[in-house]
MARPA-604476 format. One record per residue (C-alpha): x, y, z. Coordinates in steps of 0.2 Angstrom, whole numbers, plus 5000, padded with zeros to 4 digits. Layout:
<recs>
XYZ ...
</recs>
This chain:
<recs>
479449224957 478549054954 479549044937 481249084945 480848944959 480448824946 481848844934 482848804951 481748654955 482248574937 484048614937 483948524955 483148374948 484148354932 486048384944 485248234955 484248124941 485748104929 485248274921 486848364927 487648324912 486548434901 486548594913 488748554910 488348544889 487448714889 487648794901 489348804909 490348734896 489748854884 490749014880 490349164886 489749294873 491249404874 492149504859 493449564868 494549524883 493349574901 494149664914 493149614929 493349674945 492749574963 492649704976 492849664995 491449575001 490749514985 489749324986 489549234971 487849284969 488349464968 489549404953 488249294945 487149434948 488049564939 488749454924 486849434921 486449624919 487949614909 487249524897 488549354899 487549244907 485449214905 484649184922 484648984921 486349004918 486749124929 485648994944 486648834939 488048934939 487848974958 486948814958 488648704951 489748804964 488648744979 488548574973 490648574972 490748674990 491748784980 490548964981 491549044996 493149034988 493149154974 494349284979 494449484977 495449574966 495949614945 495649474932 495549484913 494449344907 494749294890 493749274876 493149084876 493049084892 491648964902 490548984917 491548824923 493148904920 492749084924 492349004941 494248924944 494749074940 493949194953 494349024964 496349014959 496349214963 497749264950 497349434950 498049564937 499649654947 499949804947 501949864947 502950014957 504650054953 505750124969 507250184964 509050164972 509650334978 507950404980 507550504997 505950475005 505150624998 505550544982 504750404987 503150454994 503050554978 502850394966 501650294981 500350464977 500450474960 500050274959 498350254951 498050084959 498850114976 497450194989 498050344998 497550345016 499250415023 498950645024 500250645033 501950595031 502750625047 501450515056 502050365042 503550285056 502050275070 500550185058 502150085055 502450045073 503950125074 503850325079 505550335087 506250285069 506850405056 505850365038 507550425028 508250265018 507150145030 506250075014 506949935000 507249994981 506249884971 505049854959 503449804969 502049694962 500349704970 498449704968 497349844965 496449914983 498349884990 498650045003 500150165002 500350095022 500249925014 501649945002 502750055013 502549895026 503149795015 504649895007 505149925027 505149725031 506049705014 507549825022 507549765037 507749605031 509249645018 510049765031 510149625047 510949495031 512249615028 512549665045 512849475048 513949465035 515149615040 516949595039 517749645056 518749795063 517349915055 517350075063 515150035063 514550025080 512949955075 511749915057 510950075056 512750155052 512950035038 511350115033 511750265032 513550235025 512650125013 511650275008 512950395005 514050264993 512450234986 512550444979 514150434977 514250334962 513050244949 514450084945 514049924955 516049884953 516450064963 515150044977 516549934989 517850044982 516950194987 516550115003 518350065007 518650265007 517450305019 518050195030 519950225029 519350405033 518050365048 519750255056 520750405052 519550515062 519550625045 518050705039 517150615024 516950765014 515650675003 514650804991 512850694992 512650745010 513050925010 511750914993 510250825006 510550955019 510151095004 508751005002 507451064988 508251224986 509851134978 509951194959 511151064952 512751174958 513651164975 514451324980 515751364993 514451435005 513551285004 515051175011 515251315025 513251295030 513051235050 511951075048 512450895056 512250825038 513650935030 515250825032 516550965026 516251025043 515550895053 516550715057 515950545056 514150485049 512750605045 511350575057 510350475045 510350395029 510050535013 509350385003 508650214998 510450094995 510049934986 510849794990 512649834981 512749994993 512249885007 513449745004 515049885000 514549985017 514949825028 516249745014 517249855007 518549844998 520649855003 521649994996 522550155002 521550264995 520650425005 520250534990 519150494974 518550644960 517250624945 517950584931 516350654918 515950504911 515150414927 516650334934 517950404947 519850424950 520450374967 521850434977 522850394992 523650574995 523150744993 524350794980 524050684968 522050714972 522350904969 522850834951 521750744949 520450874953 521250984941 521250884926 519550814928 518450934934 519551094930 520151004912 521751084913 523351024908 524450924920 525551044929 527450994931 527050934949 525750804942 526650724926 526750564939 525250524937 524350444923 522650534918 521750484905 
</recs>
């Protein structure tokens, strides 16, 4: 005790007597004894006494150096603003830098990956299995009211992105902010509609946004797509759209849609019930949302996969009838459809 307090009296005397430039010179200007890069974690609630402390039974700093480390950090009224989180501190590495370091807080981040067209299940799936993300959400239909919003359906409420963020980051932390980042690019596009939609408010837009997002993996079809639908919805037709019949399966889809599964009773089945589905079936990034509320002109009601990612579109039922025949039954253009060019 008496030697600790005295190696604190001396370092005090040298910082006021002009001796401040030899504590500097050895001991926070020389290089901590690392080989290899350190991952250091400051945990919530950590003082720089608590890091001093523990870089010392690290072996990195001796105790005078570890005191006039805390020492230099009072003298600068800089000790309270180290701040938590991931660093990697390099070899080289000072006390004197080690301490702008924890102070400039550029904390290793972390990275998740949401993808357009996944569904919430999806979702939530990735935010468990994230190693650095802590889970404190059992269960998920609970998530809309910790969000503040329990009258809300969680179904394509979330922004597909890649997220960066710090390690202790909670899965309600992450699904706040991927709900504000929707909201935000959903009230744009609303904004930005072109008029005469048949899109009473932005929450269709979201959920038509949703569908086009399924519907198709090329940015350059998504307002085609979207002009489609909307010809349809103004035609009182049903959308007939394959994604949504797929989300009302749900898990038990195998890859295949069968007739009895465009015949089942279920709001989200749009070969048998008109207009919008009751929610979204997925996360649309921004292409989708643009398309919903800007699509594009044309005449066509009808599109059919072509195989290779793309779609043919078509403005009557005949010529979609061919088209359906030549690419997704790869037969030979009848008589009746030597009109129209497939290719």
């Amino acid at each position: 005790m008496f030697r600790t307090l005295l190696l604190l009296l001396l370092l005090i005397i040298s910082m006021v007597s002009g001796g401040g430039y030899w504590l500097y010179k050895y001991h926070l200007s020389a290089p901590l004894p690392l080989n290899n890069v350190l991952h250091y974690t400051v945990p919530p609630g950590s003082t720089l006494n608590h890091i001093a402390t523990d870089f010392k039974n690290k072996g990195l700093l001796n105790s005078l150096s570890a005191q006039g480390w805390v020492l230099y950090a009072r003298f600068q009224k800089r000790a309270h603003l180290i701040k938590v989180g991931e660093y990697f501190i390099p070899v080289g590495t000072t006390p004197q830098q080690l301490l702008d370091i924890l102070i400039a807080g550029k904390s290793i981040q972390h990275t998740l990956t949401l993808l357009e067209g996944w569904n919430f299940r999806q979702m939530m799936g990735a935010i468990r299995q994230h190693p650095q993300i802590v889970q404190t959400i059992v269960d998920n239909t609970k998530i809309m009211a910790k969000l503040g919003k329990p009258n809300q359906h969680p179904e394509g409420r979330f922004f597909p992105d890649t997220y960066y963020f710090p390690t202790g980051t909670t899965d309600l932390d992450f699904l706040h902010r991927s709900y504000k980042m929707m909201t935000s690019k959903l009230k744009s596009a609303w904004e930005n509609r072109q008029n005469d939609l048949p899109l009473k408010k932005p929450y269709d837009a979201l959920i038509l946004a949703s569908i086009i997002e399924k519907e198709t993996g090329k940015f350059e079809e998504y307002p085609i797509i979207a002009g489609v639908f909307v010809r349809r919805l103004l035609k009182n037709m049903l959308l007939q759209t394959d994604p949504t019949v797929i989300y009302a399966v749900g898990e038990a889809f195998d890859g295949n849609i069968r007739k009895r599964d465009l015949k089942i009773n279920n709001p989200y089945n749009t070969y048998k019930y008109k207009g919008l589905p009751p929610t979204p079936i997925a996360m649309p990034g921004q292409g989708a949302l643009q398309a919903a509320v800007n699509p594009a002109e044309g005449k066509s009601l009808f599109f059919v996969a072509k195989g290779d990612g793309s779609h043919y579109f078509s403005a009557t039922y005949k010529e979609h009838q061919c088209a359906v025949r030549f690419y997704q039954l790869k037969k030979t253009s009848s008589r009746r459809c030597r009109q129209y060019e497939f290719h």
